[in-house]
N, C-alpha and C positions, 0 to 999 in steps of 0.2 A: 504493500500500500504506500504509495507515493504519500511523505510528509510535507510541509508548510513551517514557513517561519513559528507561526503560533503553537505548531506541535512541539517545540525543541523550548531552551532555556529563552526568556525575554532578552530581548536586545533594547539597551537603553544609549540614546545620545547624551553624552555630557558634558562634550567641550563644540565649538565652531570657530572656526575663525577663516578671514580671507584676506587677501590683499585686493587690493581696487583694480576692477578690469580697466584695460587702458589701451591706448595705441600703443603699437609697438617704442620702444625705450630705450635708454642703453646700458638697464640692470637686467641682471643673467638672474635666469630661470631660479639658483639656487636660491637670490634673494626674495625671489616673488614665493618661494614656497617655504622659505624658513618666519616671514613676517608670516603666511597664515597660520601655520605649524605652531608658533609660539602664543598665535592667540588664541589659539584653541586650546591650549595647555594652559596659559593663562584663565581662561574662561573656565575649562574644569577644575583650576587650582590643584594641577599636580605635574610633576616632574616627565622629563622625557622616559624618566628611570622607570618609569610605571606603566608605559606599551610595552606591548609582548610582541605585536602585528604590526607592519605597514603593508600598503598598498597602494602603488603613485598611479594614477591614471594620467595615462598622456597622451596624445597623436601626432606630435610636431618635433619631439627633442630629439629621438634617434633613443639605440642602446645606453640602458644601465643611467639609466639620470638618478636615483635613489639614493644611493649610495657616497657618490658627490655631494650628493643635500644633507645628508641625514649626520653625515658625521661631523658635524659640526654642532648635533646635540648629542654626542656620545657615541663612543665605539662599545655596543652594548652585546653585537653579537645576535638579534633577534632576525627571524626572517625576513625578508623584503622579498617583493614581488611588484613589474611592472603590469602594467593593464590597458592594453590597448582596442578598443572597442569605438574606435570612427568619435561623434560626436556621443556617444554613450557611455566614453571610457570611463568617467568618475560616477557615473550612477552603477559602474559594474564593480571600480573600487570600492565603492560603500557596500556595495551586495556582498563582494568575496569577504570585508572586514565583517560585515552582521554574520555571514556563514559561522566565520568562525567561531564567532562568542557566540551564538546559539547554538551549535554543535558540542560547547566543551573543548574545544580548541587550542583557546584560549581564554583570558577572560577581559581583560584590554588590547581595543585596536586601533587602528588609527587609518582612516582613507584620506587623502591629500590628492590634489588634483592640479597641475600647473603645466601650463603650456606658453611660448611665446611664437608669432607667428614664424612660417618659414614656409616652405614649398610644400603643400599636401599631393602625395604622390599616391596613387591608390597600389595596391598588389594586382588589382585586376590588368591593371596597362601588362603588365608580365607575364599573366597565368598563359599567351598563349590562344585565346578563346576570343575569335573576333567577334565586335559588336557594333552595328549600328547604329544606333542610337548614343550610347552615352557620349562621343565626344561633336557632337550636334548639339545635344539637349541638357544645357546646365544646368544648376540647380534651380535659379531663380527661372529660369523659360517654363521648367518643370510646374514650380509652382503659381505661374502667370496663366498657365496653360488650368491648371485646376481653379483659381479664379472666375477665369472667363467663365467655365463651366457652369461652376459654384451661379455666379450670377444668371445665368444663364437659364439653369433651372430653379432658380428660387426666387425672381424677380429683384436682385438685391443689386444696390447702385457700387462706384470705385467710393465713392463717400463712407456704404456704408464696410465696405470691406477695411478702408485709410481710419475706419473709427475705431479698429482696434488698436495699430499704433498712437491715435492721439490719447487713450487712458494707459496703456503702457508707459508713453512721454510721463505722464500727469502722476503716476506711481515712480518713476526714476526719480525724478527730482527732489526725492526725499531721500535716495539710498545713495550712502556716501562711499558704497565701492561700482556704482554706475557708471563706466561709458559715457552713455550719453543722457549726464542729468539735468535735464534741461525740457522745461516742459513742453509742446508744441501743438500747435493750433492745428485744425482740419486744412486748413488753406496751406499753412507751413508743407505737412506732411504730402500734398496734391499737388504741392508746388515740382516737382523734381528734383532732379533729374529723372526721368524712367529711365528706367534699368530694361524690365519685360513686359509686355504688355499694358498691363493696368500698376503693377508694383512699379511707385517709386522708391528713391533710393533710401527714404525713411520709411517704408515698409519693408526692407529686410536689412536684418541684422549685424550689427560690426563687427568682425574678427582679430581679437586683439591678443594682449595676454592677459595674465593673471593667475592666480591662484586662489583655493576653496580649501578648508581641512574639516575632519569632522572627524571625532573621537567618539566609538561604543565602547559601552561595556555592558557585564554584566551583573547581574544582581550580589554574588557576591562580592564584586569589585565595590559596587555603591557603596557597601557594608565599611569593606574593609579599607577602602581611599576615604571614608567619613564626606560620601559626594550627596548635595543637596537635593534628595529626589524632588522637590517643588520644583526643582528649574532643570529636571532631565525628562525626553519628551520619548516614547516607547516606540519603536518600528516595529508597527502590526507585520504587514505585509509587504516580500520584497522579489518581485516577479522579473524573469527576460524571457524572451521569448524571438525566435527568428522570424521569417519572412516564408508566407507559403504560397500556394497557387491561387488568385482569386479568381473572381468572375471577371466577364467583359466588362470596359467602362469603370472598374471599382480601382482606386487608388490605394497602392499595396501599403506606403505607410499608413493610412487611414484605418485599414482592415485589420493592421498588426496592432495599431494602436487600438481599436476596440478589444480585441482577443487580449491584448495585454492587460489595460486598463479593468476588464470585466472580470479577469482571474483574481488581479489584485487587491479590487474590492470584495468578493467571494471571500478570498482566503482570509483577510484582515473583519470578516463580519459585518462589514455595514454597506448600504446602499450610497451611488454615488451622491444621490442629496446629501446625505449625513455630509457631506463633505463642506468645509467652513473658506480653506483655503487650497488655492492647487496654481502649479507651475507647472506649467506645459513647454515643449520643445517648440517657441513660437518663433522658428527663424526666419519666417515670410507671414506678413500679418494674413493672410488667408488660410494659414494652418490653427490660428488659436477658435477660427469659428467651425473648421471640421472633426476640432478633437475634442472642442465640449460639446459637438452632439454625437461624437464617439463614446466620451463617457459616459452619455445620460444625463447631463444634465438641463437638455431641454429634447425635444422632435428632432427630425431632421429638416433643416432649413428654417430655422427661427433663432438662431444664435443672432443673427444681426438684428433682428425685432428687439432681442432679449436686453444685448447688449447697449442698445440706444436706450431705453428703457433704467439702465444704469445694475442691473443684476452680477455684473458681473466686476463691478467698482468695490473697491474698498470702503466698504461699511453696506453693501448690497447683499443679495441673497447668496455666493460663494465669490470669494475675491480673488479673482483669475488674473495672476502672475503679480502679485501684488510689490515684487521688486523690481517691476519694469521689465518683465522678462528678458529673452536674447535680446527682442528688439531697443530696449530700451537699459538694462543692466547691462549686455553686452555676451558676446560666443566667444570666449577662447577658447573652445574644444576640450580639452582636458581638465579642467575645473568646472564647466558646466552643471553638470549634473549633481557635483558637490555642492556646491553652491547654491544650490535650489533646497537641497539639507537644510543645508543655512539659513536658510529664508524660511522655511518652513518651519523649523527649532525656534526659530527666532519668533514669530507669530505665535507657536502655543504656550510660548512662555508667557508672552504676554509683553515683549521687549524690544515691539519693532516701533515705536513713535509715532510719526505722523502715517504710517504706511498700515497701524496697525490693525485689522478685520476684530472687530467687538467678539468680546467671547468664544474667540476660536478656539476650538476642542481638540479638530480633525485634519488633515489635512495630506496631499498626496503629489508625489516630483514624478515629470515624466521625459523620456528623451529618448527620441530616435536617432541611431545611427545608421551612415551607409552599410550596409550588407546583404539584409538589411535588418536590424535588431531593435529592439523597444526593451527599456527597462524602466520598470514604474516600483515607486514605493509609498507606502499607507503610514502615517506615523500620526500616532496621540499622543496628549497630552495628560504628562499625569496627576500632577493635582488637581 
């Protein structure tokens, strides 16, 4: 019988920290991942001495970045492992760290995610296996091409698809490791340049660097580090899942992303309503209105009604990407997915300021990568 996070020992978060995504720089990767790494530690109020685990998720550094970084808070001897998973790497970091403190493994881990930009080269250019399509059809044509669609059959204007980046803008401008914090108007964001189609260049996402860290443990670590359970937030459910055959006309990330999203909810116990806060993979604003009606949390083709309506604003009925998501916090690839931990830890605490969703209890990170994979996670809050 196939187990679930929730069959095994709790997995609890008890440190975060990040450095600010940014444009590229001229600080090396170690420093972008030792500022997150130490506030995380900080945040949990305990020593590097007290991980057992790491795991660096990355896609841009090349071999063995971990080990360069890490010794700089002790030659401790614990295991290290990189994590390479496209734009999913640090939500699969945080997976393999939960694995193992719910498994018994260990009982402190530690997921870190830091990438700065550089040439993304796929394996597939290699394997060999010619294709038509991919070097035609980039990513952004990709998702300009599901837009049109999007609008197409659901009667919905470029306004109202550009009204997801303008409350993403209006949520950055309060998170002071954002990109692009800066709030912007509908006219702003219509303005250009087009990039594809209907997507301006303030409807997809900046690729920069930065760093995310996130510390689990387990219960009897709580005990025995003397860790503040009011301020450590529980990881119900922690699902990945690949890419399969769909129908005609159906868009594979979208298909993965329901299949993914609806196990994770399943497994973690509660309906996507329950849900207070969520961060979605929103690296072209026309992806945050096909994956909240992947999730459930409206029909299909009423995310943009829903949206204008204000449902999906901080302090609305679920506050979707309430740290400005990609589009407005920022995609360095490698921290991503961590980072959204972060944002999400940070909200059931109750510690995110002007960004903060009233009463959030619940809440869920989700991020697709090329392969094509999905990794989503459920986490509450425990006091």
């Amino acid at each position: 019988m196939r187990r679930v996070l929730r069959d095994l020992r709790p997995v609890h978060v008890i440190g975060i920290g990040l450095h600010k995504y940014q444009p590229a720089s001229e600080a090396t990767y170690v420093e972008l991942g030792l500022t997150a790494i130490r506030e995380a530690l900080c945040d949990a109020s305990i020593d590097f001495a007290a991980i057992e685990s790491v795991y660096t998720g990355t896609a841009l550094l090349g071999m063995a970045p971990s080990r360069v970084m890490l010794r700089h808070l002790g030659a401790s001897g614990i295991p290290i492992a990189q994590i390479e998973n496209a734009s999913a790497s640090g939500s699969t970091a945080v997976r393999q760290a939960c694995l193992e403190v719910a498994s018994g493994v260990c009982d402190v881990a530690l997921a870190v995610g830091v990438d700065k930009p550089g040439r993304i080269q796929l394996a597939h250019d290699s394997a060999g296996v010619p294709d038509l399509a991919t070097g035609h059809v980039a990513p952004f044509t990709h998702f300009a091409l599901l837009a049109h669609d999007y609008m197409h059959r659901h009667g919905v204007t470029n306004e109202d698809i550009a009204a997801v980046s303008v409350k993403n803008f209006r949520n950055a401008q309060h998170n002071p490791y954002a990109q692009r914090p800066k709030a912007r108007s509908l006219e702003d964001v219509l303005a250009g340049p087009q990039i594809s189609g209907a997507l301006t260049r303030l409807q997809c996402c900046p690729v920069g660097e930065g760093a995310a860290a996130v510390i689990v443990a387990s219960e009897e670590a709580l005990c025995r580090l003397n860790i503040n359970l009011a301020r450590t937030v529980r990881i119900l459910s922690s699902v990945s899942r690949s890419e399969r055959v769909y129908g005609p006309g159906q868009d594979p990330d979208t298909e993965l992303t329901r299949e993914t999203l609806a196990m994770a909810c399943a497994e973690a116990g509660i309906a996507p309503t329950d849900l207070d806060v969520v961060e979605f993979h929103d690296a072209f604003s026309i992806e945050e209105l096909l994956y909240v009606e992947a999730l459930g949390l409206c029909g299909e083709g009423e995310a943009a009604k829903l949206l204008a309506q204000g449902h999906f604003d901080i302090g609305g009925k679920h506050a979707v990407s309430a740290s400005g998501g990609l589009l407005g916090m920022g995609h360095p690839i490698g921290p991503t997915g961590v980072g959204q931990i972060c944002e999400v830890t940070r909200q059931l605490r109750g510690e995110a300021g002007p960004r903060q969703q009233p009463n959030a209890k619940l809440g869920l990170t989700h991020m697709v990568g090329i392969g094509s994979v999905c990794v989503a996670h459920v986490l509450s809050r425990n006091a």
